[in-house]
N, C-alpha and C positions, 0 to 999 in steps of 0.2 A: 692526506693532501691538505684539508683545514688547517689543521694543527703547522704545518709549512709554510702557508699560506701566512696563518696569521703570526709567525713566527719575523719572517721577512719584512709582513707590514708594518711589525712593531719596531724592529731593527729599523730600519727607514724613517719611521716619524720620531725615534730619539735623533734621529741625524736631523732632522728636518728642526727639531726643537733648538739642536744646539746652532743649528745659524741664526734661527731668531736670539740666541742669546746676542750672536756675536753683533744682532745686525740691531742690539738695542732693544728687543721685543721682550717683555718680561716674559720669567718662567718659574714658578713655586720651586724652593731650596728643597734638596732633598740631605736627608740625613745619612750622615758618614756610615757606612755597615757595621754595625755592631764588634762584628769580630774581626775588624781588622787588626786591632793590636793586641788582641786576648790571645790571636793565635800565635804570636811571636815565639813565646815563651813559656810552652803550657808547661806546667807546673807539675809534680810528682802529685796522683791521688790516694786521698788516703782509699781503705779498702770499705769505707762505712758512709750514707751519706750524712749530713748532718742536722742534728735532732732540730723537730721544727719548735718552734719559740712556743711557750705553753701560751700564750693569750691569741697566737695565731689560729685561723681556722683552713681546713683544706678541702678544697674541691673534687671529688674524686668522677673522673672520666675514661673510659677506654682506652686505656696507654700512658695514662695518665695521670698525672696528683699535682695539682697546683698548689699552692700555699702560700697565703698572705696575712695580713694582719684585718683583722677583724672590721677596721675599717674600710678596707678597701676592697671587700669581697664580692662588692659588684663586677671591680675588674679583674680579682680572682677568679667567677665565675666566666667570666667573658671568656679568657683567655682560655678555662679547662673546653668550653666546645669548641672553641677554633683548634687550639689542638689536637683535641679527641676528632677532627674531620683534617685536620690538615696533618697528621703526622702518617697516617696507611696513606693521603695520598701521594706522598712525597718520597715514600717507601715504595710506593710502585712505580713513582716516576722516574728512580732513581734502579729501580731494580735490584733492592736492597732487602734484605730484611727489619722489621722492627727492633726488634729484641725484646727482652724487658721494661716494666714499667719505667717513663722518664717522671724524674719529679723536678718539677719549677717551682722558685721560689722567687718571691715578688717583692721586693723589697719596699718598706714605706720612707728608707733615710740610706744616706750614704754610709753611715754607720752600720745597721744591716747589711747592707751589700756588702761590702767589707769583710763583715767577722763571718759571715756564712760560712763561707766560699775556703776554700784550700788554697794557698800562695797567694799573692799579692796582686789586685786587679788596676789596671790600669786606671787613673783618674778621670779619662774621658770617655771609659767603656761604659757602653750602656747594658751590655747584657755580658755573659759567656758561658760557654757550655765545657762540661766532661766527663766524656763519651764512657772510659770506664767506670765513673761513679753512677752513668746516667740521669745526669743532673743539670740541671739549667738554673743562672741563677740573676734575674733581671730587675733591672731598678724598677719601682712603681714609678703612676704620676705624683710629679711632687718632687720627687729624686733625679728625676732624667738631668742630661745635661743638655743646653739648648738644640732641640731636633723639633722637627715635624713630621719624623716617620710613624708609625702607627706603632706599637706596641706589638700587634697579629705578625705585623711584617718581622720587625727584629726577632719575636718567637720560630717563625719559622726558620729564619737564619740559621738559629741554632739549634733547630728540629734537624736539620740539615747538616750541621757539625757532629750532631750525634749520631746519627745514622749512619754518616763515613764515616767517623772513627771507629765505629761495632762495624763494621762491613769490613774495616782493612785491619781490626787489631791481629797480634798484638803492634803490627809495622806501622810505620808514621804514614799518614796520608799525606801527599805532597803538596805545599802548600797552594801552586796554583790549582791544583785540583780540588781543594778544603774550600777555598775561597771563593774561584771561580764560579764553582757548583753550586753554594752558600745565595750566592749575589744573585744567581739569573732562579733558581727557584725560587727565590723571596722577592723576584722581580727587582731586586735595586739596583739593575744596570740601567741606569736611565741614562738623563742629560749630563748628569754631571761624571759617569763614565767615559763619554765623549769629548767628554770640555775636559778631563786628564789623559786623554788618550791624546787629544789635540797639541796640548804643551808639551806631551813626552816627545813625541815625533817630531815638533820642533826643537825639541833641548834636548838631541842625545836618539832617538829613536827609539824603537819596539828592543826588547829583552829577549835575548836568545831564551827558547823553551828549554834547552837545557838548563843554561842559569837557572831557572826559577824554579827546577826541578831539584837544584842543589839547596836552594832557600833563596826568599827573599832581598831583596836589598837594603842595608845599613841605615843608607842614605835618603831620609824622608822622601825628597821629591821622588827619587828612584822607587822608592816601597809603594807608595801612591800608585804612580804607572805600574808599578807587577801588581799590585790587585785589580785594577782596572782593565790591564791585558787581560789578565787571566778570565774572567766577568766576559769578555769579548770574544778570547775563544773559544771557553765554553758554549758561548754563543751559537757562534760561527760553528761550529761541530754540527750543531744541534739542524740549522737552519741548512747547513750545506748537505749535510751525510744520516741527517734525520735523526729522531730521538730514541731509535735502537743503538745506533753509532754511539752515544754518551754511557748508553747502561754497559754496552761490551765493554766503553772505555775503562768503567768504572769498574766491572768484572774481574778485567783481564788485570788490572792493577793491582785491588784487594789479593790476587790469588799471585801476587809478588813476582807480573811478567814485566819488566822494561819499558820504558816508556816505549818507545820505539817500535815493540812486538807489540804492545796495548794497542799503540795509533795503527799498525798495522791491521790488527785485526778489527777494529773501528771501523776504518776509512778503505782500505783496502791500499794506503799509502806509506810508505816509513817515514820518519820525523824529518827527515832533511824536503822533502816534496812534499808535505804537509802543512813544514812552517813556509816554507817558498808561496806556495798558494795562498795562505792565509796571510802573508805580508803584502800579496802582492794587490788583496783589497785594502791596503793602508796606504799611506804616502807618508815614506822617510824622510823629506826635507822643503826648503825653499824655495822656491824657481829665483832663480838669481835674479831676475828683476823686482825683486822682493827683499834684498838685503838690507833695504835700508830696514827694515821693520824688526829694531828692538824690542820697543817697549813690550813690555806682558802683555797689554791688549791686542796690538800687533801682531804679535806671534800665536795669539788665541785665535787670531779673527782669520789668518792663513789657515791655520792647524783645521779651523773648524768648517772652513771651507772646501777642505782637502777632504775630509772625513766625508762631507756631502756628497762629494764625486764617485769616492769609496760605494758609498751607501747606495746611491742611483745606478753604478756597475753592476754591483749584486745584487739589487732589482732586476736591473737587466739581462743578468746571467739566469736567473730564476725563471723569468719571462721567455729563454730561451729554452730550458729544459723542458716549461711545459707545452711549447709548440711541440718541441721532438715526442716528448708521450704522447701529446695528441694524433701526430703522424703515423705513430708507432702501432697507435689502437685502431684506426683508420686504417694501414697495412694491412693490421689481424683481422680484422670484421672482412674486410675485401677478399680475402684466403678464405676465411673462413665462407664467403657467402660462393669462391669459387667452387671450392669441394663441395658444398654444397647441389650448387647446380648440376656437374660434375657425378652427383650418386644421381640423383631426379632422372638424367639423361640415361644413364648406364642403368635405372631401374624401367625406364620406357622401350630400351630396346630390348631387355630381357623378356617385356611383357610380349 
């Protein structure tokens, strides 16, 4: 019940964040996810990882082997215990197994990152993982591209891309479910998943779950909103149908059942009354008295608005639920205190 608890309250104060944006309140930028464009186009692996750089030194930890460059072994080391403690937790949060040792490699230049790595990495990726090399391969500081996300954070990210990928090989994990999963374990569904959920709904709306089950979208701004959905309903899963509901998800997946039978066995709902429900905490559009509102601020400052209302319903809905258990426990104690009385009476007249 904590864990739901605080799951809601957090869902709530990102909605609450993002109308201070809209309403002018400053709020710290958060960094793009790591893999959102590494996972486009994962790349053929080879079958070997790749030898680490002889001046390099490596950290070796419980699941673990970092490797960096000798100057930066302070935050080689950093990284090998945040891993060696965040990767069994992410593994049992996920309901997944570990596997084999992951080796990350930390780069001190963009040059490094580069030649490490198998295939071609995006210019503005900051990390990316794969899953059958079990390898991670992340820029140091110094190399990043402008972010202010932690370094622990983007690791976990991709502690998370590897642990689905070994949970569903040899099949492709779907990308809302790579991403989604990625984002809210490594916490970076924040404000600025809100503030793109905002504009999507103004410009076009939510993405059928099947769409995004077939792949992402082409279309930058389109791609944008399907990581950010996805981030929201993994969310919403977790918050609504609890955090066994995600591991079955995640189960019934890997072992190559349907999206459809997966949400059924999740949620106890099939995907058509799943996504209905989960739309129905969004708002698709404008109130007509609002047409005039072009500009991008405009349509931020509706979108973000509309999201807040969202956000206060399913408080509300939540706040509902636990009256009913409390009724419900209140019922049973009542039963329970009649049977009770009930033997006491029936053992007085036997006496």
């Amino acid at each position: 019940m904590r864990h739901l608890l605080h799951a809601v309250t957090a869902r709530v104060a990102t909605l609450m964040l993002a109308a201070g944006l809209v309403l002018g309140v400053g709020a710290p930028s958060s960094g793009v996810a790591a893999e959102w464009v590494a996972s486009a186009a994962a790349p053929e692996e080879p079958p070997e990882i790749p030898a680490v750089p002889v001046d390099w030194e490596t950290a070796h930890g419980p699941f673990v082997r970092v490797h960096g460059a000798s100057h930066q072994y302070a935050t080689v080391l950093r990284l090998a215990r945040h891993a060696s403690e965040s990767l069994p937790r992410l593994a049992l949060e996920l309901g997944v197994p570990i596997g084999d040792t992951v080796h990350i490699y930390v780069s001190p230049s963009d040059k490094h990152f580069r030649s490490l790595q198998p295939g071609r990495a995006p210019t503005w990726a900051d990390a990316t993982a794969y899953p059958g090399l079990g390898a991670i391969f992340m820029r140091g500081p110094g190399a990043r591209p402008a972010t202010d996300e932690p370094l622990e954070q983007v690791l976990d990210h991709e502690l998370v891309h590897v642990l689905l990928g070994r949970a569903f090989a040899p099949a492709r994990v779907p990308d809302w479910v790579q991403e989604g999963v990625a984002q809210v374990a490594a916490h970076q569904n924040g404000p600025h998943t809100t503030q793109t959920l905002a504009r999507g709904m103004a410009l076009g709306g939510p993405i059928a779950l099947e769409s995004l089950t077939r792949g992402f979208p082409a279309d930058p701004a389109r791609a944008q909103l399907a990581y950010a959905q996805s981030a929201d309903f993994i969310e919403w899963i977790r918050v609504t149908h609890g955090a066994d509901a995600l591991q079955v998800l995640i189960a019934e997946l890997a072992a190559g059942r349907s999206v459809d039978g997966a949400l059924y066995r999740a949620t106890g709902q099939f995907l058509p009354d799943v996504e209905a429900a989960y739309r129905a905490t969004l708002s698709s559009g404008i109130p007509l008295g609002l047409s005039w509102a072009t500009s991008t601020d405009a349509v931020f400052a509706v979108g973000g608005i509309l999201l807040l209302i969202g956000g206060v319903a399913r408080r509300r809905q939540f706040h509902r639920r636990l009256a009913e258990m409390e009724a419900e426990e209140a019922l049973v104690d009542e039963l329970i205190a009649a049977m009770r009385a009930d033997r006491e009476a029936s053992a007085r007249l036997s006496a």
